[in-house]
N, C-alpha and C positions, 0 to 999 in steps of 0.2 A: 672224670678223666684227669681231673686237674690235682687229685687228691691221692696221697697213699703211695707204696712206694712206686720204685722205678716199674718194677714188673706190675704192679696193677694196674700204673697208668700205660702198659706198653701195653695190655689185653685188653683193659676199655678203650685204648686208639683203637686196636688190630681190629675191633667188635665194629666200631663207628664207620674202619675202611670199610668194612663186608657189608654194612648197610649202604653206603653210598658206591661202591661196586655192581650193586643190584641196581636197574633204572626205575625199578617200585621206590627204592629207597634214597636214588639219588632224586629223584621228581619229587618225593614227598619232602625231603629239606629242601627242597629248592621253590617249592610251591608258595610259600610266605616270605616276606623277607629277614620278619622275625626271626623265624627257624634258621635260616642261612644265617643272618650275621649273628645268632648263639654259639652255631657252631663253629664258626670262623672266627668268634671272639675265644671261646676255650682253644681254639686250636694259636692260636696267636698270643695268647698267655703260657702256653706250654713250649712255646717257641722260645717267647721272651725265657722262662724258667729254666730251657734248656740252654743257653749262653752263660748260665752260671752253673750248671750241674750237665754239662753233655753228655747224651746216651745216644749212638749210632742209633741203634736199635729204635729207639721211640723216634727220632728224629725221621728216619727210614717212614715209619707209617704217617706220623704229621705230614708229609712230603705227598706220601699218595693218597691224602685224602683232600689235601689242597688239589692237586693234578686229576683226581676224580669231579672234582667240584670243578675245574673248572672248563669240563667238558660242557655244561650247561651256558647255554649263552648269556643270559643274566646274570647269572652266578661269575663267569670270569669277567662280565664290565663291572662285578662289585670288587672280583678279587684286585683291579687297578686301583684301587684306594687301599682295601683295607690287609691288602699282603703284606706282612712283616719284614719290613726293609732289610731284618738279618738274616731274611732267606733271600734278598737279592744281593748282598753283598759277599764279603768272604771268612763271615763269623764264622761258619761252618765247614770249612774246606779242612779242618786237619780231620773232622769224622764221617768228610764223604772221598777224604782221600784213596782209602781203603774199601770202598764200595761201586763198585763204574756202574751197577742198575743204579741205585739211588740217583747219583750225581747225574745218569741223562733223567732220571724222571725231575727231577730241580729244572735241568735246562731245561726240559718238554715244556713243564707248568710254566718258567720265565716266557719261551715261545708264546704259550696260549696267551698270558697275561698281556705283555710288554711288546711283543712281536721279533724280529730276528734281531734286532743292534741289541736291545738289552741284556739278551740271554747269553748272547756272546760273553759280551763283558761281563756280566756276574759272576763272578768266584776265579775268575779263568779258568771257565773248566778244558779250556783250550787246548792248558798251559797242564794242568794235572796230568801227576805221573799215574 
């Protein structure tokens, strides 16, 4: 996921979403905690890599595969540590400006994560046109 260009790494996300979309597949990463923070760690390195090379597009699936993960209850008390501060902040708001799915699925996952004050305030998705 983390390797190759923009479009390979946008189909091995979009692959990763559809496996944790399925509850086979969202249980099976969630089952060790190795497997959850591998995958939470390439998804957070691709996060990081995306504030220097932004693609809506890949950010889009990173978004709902975090928001997948952390429908699992263990899974979102790990994602309060280990979620990528530049999805709570407003690194990302000029490429979820143009997106209103995305930017509520960001707010959703801040919900799950943080509970309602944080999500507000991150990004202002309030305030987005």
């Amino acid at each position: 996921m983390e390797m190759g260009s923009e479009l390979s790494k946008t189909v091995a996300t979009f692959i990763v979403q559809k496996i944790l979309l399925d509850d086979v597949g969202l249980n099976y990463i969630c089952t060790t905690s190795d497997r959850f923070f591998e995958v939470a760690q390439v998804l957070g390195n691709m996060v990081g890599a995306l504030a220097e090379q932004p693609s809506s597009r890949l950010l889009k699936h990173i978004i709902r595969c975090y928001l997948r993960l952390s429908d699992e209850p263990r899974a979102c008390q790990a994602l309060k540590i280990c979620l990528p501060d530049m999805l709570r902040d407003d690194t990302f708001s000029s490429c979820l400006r143009e997106d209103p799915i995305t930017r509520r699925w960001l707010q959703q996952l801040l919900l799950n994560v943080n509970g309602n004050r944080v999500a507000l305030q991150a990004g202002g998705f309030d305030r987005m046109p």
